[in-house]
MIMAR-305898 format. One line per 10 residues: number of its first residue (from 1); their letters; for each residue z, y, x of N, C-alpha, C, O. Coordinates in Angstrom, 3 decimals, padded with zeros to 6 digits. Each point is the difference from the previous one (the first is absolute). Last residue first. Layout:
# MIMAR-305898
NUM> a> Z/Y/X/Z/Y/X/Z/Y/X/Z/Y/X | ... $
This chain:
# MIMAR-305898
157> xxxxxxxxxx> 176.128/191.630/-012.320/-000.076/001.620/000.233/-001.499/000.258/-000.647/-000.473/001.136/-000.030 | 004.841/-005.295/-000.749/-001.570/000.409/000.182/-000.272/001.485/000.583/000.965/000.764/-000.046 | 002.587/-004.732/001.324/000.047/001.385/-000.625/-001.076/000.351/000.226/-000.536/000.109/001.103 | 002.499/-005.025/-000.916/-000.737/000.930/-000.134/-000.061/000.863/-000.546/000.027/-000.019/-001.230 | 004.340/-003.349/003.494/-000.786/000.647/-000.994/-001.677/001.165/-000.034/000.110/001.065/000.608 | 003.638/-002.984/002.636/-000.944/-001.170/-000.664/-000.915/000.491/-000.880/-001.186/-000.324/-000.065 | 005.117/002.875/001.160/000.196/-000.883/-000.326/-001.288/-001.436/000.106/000.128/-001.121/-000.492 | 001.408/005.831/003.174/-000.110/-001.078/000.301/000.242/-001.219/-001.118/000.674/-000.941/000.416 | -002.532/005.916/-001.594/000.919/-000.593/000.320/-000.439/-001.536/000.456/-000.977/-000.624/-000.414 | -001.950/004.708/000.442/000.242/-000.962/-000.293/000.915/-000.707/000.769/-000.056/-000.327/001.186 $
147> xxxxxxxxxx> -002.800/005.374/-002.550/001.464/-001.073/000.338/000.004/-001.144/-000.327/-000.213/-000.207/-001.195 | -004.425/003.476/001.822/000.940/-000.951/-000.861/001.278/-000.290/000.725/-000.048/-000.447/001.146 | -004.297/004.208/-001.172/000.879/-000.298/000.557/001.046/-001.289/-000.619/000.632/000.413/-000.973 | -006.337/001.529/001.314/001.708/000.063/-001.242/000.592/-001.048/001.383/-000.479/-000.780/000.823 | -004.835/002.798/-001.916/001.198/000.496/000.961/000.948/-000.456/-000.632/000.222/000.429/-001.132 | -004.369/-000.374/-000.938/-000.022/-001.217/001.799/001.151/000.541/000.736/000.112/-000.093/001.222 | -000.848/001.939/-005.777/-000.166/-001.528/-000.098/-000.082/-000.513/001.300/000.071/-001.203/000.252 | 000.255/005.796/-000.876/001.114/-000.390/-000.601/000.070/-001.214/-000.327/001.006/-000.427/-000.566 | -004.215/003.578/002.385/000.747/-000.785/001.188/001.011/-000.512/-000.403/000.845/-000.342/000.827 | -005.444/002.415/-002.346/001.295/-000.444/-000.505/000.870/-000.947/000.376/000.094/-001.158/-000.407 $
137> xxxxxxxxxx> -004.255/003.123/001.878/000.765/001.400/-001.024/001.034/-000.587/-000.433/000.857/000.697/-000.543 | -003.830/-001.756/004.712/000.415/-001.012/-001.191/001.008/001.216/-000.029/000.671/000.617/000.827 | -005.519/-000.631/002.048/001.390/000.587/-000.530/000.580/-000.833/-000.852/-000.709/-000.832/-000.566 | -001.608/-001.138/004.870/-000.296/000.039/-001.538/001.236/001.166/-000.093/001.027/000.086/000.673 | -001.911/-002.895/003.787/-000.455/001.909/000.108/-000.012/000.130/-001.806/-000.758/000.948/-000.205 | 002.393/-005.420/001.589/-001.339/000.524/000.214/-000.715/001.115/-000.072/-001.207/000.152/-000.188 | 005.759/-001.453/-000.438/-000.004/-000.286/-001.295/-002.410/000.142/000.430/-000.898/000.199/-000.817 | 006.579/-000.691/003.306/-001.528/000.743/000.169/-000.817/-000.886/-001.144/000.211/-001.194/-000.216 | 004.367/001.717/000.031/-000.035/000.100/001.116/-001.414/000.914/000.383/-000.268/001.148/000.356 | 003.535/-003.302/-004.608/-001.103/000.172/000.520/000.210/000.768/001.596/001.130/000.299/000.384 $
127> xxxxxxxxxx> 002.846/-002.443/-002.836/-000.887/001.061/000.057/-001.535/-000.506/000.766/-000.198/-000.864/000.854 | 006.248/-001.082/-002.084/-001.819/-000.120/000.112/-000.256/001.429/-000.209/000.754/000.871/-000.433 | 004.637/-003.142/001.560/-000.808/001.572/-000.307/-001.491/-000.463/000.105/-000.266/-000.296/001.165 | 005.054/-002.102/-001.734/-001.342/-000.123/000.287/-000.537/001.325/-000.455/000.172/000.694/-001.002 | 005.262/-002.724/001.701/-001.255/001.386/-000.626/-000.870/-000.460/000.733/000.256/-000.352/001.151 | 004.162/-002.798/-001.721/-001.291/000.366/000.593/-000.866/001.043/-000.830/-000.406/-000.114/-001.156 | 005.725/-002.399/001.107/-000.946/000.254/-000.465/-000.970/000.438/001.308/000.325/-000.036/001.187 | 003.383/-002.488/000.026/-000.036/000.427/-001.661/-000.923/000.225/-000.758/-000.209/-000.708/-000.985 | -000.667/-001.559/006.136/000.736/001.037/-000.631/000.502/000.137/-001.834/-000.670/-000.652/-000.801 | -000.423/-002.474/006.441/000.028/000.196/-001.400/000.614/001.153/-000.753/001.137/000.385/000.276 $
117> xxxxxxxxxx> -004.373/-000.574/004.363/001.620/-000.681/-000.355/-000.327/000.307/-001.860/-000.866/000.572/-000.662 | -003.075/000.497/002.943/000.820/-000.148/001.243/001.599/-000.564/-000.149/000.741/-000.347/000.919 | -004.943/-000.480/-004.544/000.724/001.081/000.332/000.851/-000.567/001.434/000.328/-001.166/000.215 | -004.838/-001.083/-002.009/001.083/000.320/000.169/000.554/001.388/000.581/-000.511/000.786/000.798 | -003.926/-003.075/-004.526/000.606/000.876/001.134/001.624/-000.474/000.541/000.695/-000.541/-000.861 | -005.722/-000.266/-002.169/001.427/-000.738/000.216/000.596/000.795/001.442/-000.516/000.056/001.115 | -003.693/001.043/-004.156/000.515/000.182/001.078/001.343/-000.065/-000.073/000.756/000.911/-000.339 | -006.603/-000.742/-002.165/002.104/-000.373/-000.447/000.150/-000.017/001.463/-000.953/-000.076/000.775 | -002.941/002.509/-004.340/000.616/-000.335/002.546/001.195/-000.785/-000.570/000.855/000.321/-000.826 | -005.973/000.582/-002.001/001.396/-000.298/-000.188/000.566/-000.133/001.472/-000.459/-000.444/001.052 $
107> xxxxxxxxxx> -003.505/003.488/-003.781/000.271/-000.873/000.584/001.635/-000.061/-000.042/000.845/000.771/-000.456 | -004.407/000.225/-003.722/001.097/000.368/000.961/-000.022/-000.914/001.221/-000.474/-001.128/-000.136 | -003.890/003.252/-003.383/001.518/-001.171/-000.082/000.730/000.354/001.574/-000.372/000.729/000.919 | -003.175/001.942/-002.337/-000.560/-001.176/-000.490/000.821/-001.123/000.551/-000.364/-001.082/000.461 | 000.531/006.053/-001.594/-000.195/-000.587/-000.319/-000.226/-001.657/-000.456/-000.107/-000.611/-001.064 | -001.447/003.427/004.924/000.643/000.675/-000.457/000.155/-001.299/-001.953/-000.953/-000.685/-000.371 | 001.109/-000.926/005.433/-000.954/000.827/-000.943/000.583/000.547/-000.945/001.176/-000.304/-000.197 | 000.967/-000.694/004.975/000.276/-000.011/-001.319/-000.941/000.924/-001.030/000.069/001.196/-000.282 | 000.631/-003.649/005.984/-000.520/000.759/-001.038/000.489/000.129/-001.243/000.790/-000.938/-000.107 | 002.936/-001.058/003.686/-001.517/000.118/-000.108/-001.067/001.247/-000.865/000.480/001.110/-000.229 $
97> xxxxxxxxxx> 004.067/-001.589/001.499/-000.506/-000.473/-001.386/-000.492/-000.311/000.211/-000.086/-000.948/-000.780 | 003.735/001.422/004.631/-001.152/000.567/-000.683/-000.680/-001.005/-001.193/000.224/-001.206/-000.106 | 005.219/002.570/002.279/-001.028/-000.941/-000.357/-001.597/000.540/-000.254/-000.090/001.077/-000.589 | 005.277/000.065/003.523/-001.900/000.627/-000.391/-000.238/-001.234/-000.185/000.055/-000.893/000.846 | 005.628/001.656/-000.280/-001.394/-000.929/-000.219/-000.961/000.928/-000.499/000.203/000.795/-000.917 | 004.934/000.161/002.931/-001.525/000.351/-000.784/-000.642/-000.935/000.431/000.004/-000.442/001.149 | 004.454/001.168/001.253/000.214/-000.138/-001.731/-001.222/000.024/-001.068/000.138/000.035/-001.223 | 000.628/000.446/005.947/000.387/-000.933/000.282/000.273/-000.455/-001.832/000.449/-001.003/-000.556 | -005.076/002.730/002.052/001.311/000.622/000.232/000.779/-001.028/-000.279/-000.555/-001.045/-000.340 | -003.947/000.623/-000.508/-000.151/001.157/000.214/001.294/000.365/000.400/000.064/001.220/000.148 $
87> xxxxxxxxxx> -002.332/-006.548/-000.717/001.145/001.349/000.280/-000.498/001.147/000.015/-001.164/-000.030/000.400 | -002.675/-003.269/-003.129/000.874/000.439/001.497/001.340/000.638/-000.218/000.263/000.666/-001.002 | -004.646/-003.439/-002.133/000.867/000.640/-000.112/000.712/-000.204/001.633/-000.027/-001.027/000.678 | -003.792/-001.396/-002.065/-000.113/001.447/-000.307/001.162/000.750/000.086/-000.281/001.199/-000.018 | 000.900/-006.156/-000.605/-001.255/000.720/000.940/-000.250/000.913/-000.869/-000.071/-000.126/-001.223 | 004.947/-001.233/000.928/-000.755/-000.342/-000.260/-001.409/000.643/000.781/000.107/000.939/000.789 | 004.514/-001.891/001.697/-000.532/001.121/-001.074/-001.385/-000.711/-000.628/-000.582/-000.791/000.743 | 005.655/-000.268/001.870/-001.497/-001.006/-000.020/-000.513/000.722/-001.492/000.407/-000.170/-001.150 | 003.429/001.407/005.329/-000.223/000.334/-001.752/-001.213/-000.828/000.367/-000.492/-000.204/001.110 | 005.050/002.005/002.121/-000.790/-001.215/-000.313/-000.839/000.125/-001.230/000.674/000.354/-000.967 $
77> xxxxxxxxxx> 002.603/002.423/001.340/-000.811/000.089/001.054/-001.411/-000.603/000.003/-001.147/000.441/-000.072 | 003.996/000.751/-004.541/000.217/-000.972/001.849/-001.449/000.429/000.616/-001.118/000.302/-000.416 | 002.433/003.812/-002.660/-000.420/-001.141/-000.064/000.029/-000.835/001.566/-000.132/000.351/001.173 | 002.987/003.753/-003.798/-000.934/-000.115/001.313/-000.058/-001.836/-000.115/000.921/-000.818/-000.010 | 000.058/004.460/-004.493/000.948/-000.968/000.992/-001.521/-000.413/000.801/-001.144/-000.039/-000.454 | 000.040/002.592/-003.259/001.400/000.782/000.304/000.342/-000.768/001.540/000.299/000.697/000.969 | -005.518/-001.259/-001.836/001.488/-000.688/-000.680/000.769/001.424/000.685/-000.306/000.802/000.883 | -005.450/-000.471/-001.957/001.471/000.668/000.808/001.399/-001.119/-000.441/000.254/-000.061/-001.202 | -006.301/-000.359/001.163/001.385/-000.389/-000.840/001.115/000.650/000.907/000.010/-000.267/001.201 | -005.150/001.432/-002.252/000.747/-000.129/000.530/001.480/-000.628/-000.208/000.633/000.354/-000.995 $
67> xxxxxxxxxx> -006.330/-000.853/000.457/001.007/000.246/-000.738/000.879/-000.170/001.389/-000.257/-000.664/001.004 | -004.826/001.734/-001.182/001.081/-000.562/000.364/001.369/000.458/-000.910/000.199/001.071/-000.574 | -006.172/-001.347/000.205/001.097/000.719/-000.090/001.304/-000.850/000.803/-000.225/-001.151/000.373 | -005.971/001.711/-001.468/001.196/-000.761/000.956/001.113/000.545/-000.241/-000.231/001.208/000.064 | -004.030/-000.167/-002.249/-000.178/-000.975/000.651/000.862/-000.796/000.553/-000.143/-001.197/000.251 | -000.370/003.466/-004.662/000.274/000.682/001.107/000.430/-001.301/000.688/000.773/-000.872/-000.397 | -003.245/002.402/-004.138/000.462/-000.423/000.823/000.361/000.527/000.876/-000.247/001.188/000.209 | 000.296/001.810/-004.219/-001.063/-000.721/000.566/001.306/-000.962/001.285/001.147/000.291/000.338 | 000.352/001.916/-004.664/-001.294/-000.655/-000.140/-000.996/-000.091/001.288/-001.192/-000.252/-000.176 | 005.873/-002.132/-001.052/-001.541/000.863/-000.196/-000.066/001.724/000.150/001.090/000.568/-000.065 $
57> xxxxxxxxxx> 002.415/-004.708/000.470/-000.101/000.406/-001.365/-001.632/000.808/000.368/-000.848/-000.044/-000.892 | 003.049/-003.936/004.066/-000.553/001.634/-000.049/-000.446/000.289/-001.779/-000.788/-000.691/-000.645 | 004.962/-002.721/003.793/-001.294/-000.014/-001.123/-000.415/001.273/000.234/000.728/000.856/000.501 | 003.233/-004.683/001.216/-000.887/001.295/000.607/-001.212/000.136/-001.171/-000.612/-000.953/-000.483 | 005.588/-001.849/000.638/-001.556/-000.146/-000.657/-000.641/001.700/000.391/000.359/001.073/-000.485 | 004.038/-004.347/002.851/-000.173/000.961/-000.370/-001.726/-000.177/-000.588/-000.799/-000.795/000.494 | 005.576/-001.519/001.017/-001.224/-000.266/-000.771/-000.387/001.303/-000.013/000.897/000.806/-000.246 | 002.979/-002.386/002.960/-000.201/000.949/-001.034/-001.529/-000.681/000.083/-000.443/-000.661/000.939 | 006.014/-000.767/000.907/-001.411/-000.282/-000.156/-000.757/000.929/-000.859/000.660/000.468/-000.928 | 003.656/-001.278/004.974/-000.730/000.841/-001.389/-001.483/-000.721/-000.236/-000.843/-000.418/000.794 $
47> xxxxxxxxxx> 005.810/-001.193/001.593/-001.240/-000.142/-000.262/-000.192/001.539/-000.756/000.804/000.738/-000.570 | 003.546/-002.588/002.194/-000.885/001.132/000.933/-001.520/-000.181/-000.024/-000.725/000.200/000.975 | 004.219/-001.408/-005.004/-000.090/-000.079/001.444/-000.689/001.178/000.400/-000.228/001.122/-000.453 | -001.869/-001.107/-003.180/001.140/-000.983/000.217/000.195/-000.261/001.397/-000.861/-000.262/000.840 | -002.299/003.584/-004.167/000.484/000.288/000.835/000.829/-001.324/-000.240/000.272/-000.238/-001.177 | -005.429/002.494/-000.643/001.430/-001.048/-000.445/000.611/-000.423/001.674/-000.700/-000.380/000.940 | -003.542/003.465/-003.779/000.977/000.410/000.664/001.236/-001.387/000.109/000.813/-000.149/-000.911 | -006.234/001.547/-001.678/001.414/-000.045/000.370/000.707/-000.462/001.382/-000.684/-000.427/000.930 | -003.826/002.912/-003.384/000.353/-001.684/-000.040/001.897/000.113/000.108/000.777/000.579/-000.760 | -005.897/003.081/000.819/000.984/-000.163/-000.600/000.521/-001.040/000.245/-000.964/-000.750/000.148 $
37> xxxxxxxxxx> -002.669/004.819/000.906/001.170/-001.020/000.787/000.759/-000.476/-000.732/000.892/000.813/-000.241 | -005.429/002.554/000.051/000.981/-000.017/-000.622/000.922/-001.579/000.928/-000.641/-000.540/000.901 | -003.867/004.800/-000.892/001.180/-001.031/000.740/000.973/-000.673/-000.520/000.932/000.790/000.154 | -005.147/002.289/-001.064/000.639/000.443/-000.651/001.206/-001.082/000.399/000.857/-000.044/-000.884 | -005.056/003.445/002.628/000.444/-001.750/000.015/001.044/000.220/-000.586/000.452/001.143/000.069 | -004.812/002.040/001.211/001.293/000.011/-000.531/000.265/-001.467/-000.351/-000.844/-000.817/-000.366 | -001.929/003.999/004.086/000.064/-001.208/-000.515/001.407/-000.184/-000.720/001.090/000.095/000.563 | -002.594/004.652/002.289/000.415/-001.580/000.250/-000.035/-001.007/-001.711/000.552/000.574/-000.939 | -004.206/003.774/002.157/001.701/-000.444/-000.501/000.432/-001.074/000.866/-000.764/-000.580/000.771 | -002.632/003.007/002.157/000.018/-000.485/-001.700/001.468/-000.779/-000.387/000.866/-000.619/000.618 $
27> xxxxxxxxxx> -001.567/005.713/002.282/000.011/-001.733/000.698/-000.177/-000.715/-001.600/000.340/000.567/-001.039 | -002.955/004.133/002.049/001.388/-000.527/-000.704/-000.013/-001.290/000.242/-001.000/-000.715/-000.057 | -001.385/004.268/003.240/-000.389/-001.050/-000.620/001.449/-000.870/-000.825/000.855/-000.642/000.609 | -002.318/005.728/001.776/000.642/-001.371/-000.073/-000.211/-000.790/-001.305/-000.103/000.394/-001.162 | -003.256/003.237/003.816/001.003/-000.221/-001.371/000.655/-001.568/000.501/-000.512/-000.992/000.519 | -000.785/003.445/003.683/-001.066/-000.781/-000.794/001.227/000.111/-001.573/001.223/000.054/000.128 | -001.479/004.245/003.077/000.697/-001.368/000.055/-000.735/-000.691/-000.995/-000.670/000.588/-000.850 | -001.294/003.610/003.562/000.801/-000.270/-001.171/000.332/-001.830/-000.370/-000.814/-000.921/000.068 | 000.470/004.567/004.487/-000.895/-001.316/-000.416/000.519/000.104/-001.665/001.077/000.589/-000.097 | -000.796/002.699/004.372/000.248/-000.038/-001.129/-000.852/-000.974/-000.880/-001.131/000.232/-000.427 $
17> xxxxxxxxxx> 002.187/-000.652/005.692/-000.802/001.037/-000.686/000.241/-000.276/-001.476/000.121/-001.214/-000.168 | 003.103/000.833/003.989/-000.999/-001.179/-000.503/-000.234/001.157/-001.132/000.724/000.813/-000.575 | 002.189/000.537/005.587/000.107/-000.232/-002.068/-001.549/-000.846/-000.581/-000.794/-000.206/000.918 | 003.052/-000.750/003.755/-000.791/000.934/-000.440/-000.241/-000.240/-001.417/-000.272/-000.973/-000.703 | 004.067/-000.144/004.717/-000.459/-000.560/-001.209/-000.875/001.283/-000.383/000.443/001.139/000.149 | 002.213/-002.641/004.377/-000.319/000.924/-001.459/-001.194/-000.778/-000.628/-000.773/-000.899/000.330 | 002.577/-000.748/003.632/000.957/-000.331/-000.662/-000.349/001.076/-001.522/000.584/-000.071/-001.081 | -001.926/001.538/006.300/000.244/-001.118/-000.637/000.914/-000.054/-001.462/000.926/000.783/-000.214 | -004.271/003.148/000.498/001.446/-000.676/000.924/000.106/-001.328/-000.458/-000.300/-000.458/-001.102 | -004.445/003.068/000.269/001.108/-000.309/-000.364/001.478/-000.674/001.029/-000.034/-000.830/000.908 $
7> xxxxxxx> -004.536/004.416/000.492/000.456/-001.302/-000.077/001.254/-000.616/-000.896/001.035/000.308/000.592 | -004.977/003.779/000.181/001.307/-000.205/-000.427/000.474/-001.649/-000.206/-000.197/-000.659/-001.021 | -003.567/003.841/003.556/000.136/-000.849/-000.762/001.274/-000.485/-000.002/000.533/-000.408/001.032 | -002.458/004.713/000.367/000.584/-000.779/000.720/000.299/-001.059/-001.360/000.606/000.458/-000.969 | -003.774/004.364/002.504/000.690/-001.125/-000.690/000.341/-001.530/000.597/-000.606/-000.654/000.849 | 000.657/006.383/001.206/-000.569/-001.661/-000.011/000.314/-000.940/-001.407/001.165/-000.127/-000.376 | -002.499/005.599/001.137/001.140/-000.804/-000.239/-000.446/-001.456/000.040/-000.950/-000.498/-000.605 $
């Protein structure tokens, strides 16, 4: 009987000899930060103005974050943003913090804004965004939403 060497077909695949897999390796935590955002909110005309104080409660730094701002109402066209901060939409501003040690005081963004016409009131929506890959367990200080009526007036968040 002849032997005849067995050639694979195109396109097959030959099973791979029984290797045992390397142990996976647990990824290391992420980094806990604790974010917090606080200032205000003030609506006249078709202005808004907000202050806002970026801080990291701890406990470890984190090198870079962005805050987001959402309005209810679509901002002019036209806008003169502070440095660091961009459009994301016809109604969002991305500001970034910079770093924030942990701890070791706040930064500050102010940002005189116009609205596309004048309204009654205004919802501002902040949040974090990206906070530098950190967990933060308590998303109840860099997230809040404010109304603010068109008086002039500051509404803290």
């Amino acid at each position: 009987m002849p032997v005849v060497d067995a050639v694979p077909a195109a396109g097959a695949v030959e099973a791979a000899p029984d290797v045992p897999a390397a142990p996976a390796v647990p990824a290391a935590p992420a980094p806990s930060a604790d974010l917090a955002h606080h200032g205000y909110v003030s609506v006249w005309g078709d202005h808004v103005a907000i202050r806002i104080r970026s801080e990291n409660l701890g406990p470890s730094d984190v090198a870079a974050s962005t805050v987001r701002l959402r309005f209810s109402e679509p901002l002019a066209v036209r806008q003169e943003l502070p440095h660091g901060c961009l459009r994301s939409g016809r109604a969002t501003v991305l500001c970034e913090t910079g770093g924030l040690r942990s701890r070791g005081g706040a930064r500050q963004t102010a940002l005189d804004l116009r609205l596309a016409g004048s309204h009654d009131e205004v919802v501002v929506r902040l949040d974090t965004v990206w906070n530098g890959g950190a967990r933060d367990a308590d998303r109840t200080n860099d997230a809040h939403e404010v109304l603010a009526p068109a008086t002039g007036d500051a509404y803290a968040f």
